[in-house]
ZAFIFI-63059 format. One record per residue (C-alpha): residue in one letter; x, y, z. Coordinates in steps of 0.02 Angstrom, whole numbers, plus 50000, padded with zeros to 5 digits. Example, Ala and Ser with C-alpha at 12.3 -4.5 7.8 and 13.67 -1.06 7.14 Angstrom:
% ZAFIFI-63059
A506154977550390/S506844994750357/
END
This chain:
% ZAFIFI-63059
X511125082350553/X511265068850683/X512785068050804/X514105055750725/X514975045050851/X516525045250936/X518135046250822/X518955038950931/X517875023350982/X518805005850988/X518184992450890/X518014983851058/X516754997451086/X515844995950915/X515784981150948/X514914979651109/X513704994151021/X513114983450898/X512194963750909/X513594956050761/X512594943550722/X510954950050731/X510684954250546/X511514937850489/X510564926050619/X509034935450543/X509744929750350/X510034913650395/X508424910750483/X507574918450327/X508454906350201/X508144892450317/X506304894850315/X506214898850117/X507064882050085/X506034874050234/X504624858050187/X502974864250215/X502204859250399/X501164844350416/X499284848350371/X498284857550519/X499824862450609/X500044877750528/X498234888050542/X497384904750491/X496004909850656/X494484919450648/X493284924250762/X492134911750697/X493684895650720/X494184902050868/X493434892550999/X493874876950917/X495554880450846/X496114888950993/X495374884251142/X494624866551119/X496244860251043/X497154866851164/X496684854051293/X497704839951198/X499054851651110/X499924868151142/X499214881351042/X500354894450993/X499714911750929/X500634923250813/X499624938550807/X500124950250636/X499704959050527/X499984962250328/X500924980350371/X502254975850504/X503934972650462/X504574963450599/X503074950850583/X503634946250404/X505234940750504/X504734932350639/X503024924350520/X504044910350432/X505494907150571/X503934901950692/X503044891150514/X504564881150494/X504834877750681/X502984872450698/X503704859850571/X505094855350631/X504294852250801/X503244836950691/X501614842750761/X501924844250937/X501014861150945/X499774870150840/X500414887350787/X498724899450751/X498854915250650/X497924930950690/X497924945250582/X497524957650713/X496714970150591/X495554957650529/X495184949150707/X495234964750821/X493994957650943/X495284943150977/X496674955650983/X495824963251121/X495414947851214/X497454946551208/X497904964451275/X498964967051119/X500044982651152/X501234979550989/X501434966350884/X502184953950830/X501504946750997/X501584927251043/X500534919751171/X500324901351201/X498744893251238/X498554877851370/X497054870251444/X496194885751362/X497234898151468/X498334912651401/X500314910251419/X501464923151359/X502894918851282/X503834934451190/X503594950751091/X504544955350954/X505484947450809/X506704935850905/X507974925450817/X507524906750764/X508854903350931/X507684911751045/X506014906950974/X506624890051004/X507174893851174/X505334900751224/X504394882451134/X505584871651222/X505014879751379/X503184879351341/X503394861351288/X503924855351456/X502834867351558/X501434859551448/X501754841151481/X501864843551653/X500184850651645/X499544835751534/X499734841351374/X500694831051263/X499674827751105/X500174829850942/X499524835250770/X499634826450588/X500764814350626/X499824799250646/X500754791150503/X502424795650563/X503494790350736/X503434800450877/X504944807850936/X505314821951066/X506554831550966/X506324844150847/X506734841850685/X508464852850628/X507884859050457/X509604856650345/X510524874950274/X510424877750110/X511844870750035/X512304884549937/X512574894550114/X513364883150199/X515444890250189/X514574908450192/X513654903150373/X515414892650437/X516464908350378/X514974918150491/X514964908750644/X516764909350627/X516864929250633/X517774927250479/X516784942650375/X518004943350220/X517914924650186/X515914925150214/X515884941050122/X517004930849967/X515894916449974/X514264925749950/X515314934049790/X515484916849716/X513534914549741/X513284931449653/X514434927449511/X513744911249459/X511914918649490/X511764939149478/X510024937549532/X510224930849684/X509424940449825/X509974930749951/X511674929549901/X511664949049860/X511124954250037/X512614941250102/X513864952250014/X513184969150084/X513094961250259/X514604956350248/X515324972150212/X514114978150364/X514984970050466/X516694972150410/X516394991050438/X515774990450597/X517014977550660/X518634987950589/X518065004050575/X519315015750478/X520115029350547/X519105046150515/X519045063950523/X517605073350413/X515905075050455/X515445065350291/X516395050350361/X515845052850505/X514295051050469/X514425035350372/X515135026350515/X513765031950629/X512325026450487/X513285007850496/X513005007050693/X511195011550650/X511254996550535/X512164985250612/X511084987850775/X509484986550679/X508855004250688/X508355005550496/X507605022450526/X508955029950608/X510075023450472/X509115028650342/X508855047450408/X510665050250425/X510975042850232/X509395055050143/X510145068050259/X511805067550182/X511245063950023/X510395081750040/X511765089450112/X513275083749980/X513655085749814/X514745075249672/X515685059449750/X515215060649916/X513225062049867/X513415047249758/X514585037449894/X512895041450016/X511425036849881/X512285020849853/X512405015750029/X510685018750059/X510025008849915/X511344994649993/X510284994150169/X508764995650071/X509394978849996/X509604972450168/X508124979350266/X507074969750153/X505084973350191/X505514981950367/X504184997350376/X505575010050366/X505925007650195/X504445016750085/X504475033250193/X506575033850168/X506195029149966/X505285044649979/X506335055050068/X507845049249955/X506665055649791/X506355072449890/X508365073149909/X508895069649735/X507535080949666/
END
């Protein structure tokens, strides 16, 4: 069995162990692009080998290009996929954001030097930029465009695409919240857990099948957890406490490893306390990769 942590840790220390608001930034980013408009036609793009040249590289000499290369297995893309779809909206045209499925289009992936995806690269007068790996929050993402913006019109390029109907304007577009998350979100940035956490119970009560408001509640408790942790003693406790750091930090694998393991190990209660908690990050992990293999393992537990 893994080591648990430190009895004894502070929440000070928990805290600095864990990114807080990691796992809700990612929520909120999610629920902002589900309830997001659609991007303006042909800002939004699927490239091939055979588009490439044009999609890519000519159009890159009047507009920033910006690359997502995916692909259909990796977790983290189907994160960082729609955060990057409703900024390319939100930024009303003023780049072009090409997908790559990097199974599919292996030649381009190579052409890229993709070590691990989901990579981002820029393209401007038809020359490679890169701009981030990984699945960054919307915050970030916004961070890195706003940078290749600027670098971009300094070099000349400052076109922009389907919006020829529509004024121009230099600022990006703040998609609204879903109003339904709006008190959970102000009870979030607020480091106010239990109010977020009864907020997202009000969702769930008036609609049960509410994913969204379902994975609220068990963040919320997340967080609660790691922010107060309660005082333990036995290994089983333990235990638990180390598989919410794993959460809360984003290491699904390492929190679901610890769970299947203890669901192996225990008996009555304490088994059921650890099968239910797994299910719960299921629920929250959504489509990250780590989630089949630990379904498995939990089956080869229980049986």
């Amino acid at each position: 069995m893994n080591k648990p942590p430190d009895p004894a840790a502070s929440a000070a220390t928990l805290r600095g162990a864990v990114d807080l608001g990691a796992l809700s930034a990612q929520r909120e980013a999610q629920q902002r692009a589900a309830s997001a408009p659609p991007p303006p036609p042909g800002v939004v793009i699927d490239v091939t080998t055979e588009n490439f040249e044009k999609a890519v590289i000519e159009q890159s000499m009047t507009v920033p290009v910006v690359v997502d290369l995916w692909a259909t297995w990796c977790g983290p893309c189907k994160t960082l996929s729609p955060i990057l779809e409703m900024l390319a909206g939100a930024y009303g045209g003023r780049f072009v954001l090409a997908k790559i499925d990097v199974d599919a289009e292996q030649q381009i992936a190579a052409a890229f030097q993709v070590q691990s995806i989901p990579t981002v690269i820029a393209v401007v007068k038809g020359q490679p930029v890169p701009l981030f790996q990984g699945a960054l929050p919307e915050a970030q993402v916004r961070s890195y465009l706003d940078q290749l913006m600027k670098a971009a019109e300094e070099m000349g390029v400052n076109g922009r695409v389907g919006a020829a109907d529509e004024p121009e304007s230099d600022e990006p577009v703040e998609e609204p919240l879903d109003p339904r998350f709006v008190a959970a979100f102000d009870a979030i940035e607020a480091g106010d857990w239990a109010q977020a956490e009864a907020e997202y119970a009000k969702l769930l009560n008036d609609s049960p099948a509410d994913a969204d408001a379902k994975a609220g509640v068990l963040l919320a408790q997340l967080m609660q957890r790691v922010e107060s942790p309660a005082e333990v003693g036995d290994a089983f406790t333990l235990e638990l406490a180390a598989a919410d750091l794993d959460a809360g930090g984003g290491d699904w694998a390492g929190a679901f490893a610890r769970l299947v393991e203890l669901v192996r190990a225990s008996a009555g209660d304490e088994r059921n306390v650890a099968r239910q908690r797994l299910l719960d990050f299921f629920e929250l992990a959504g489509d990250d990769p780590a989630v089949q293999p630990a379904r498995i393992a939990l089956a080869s537990a229980l049986f």
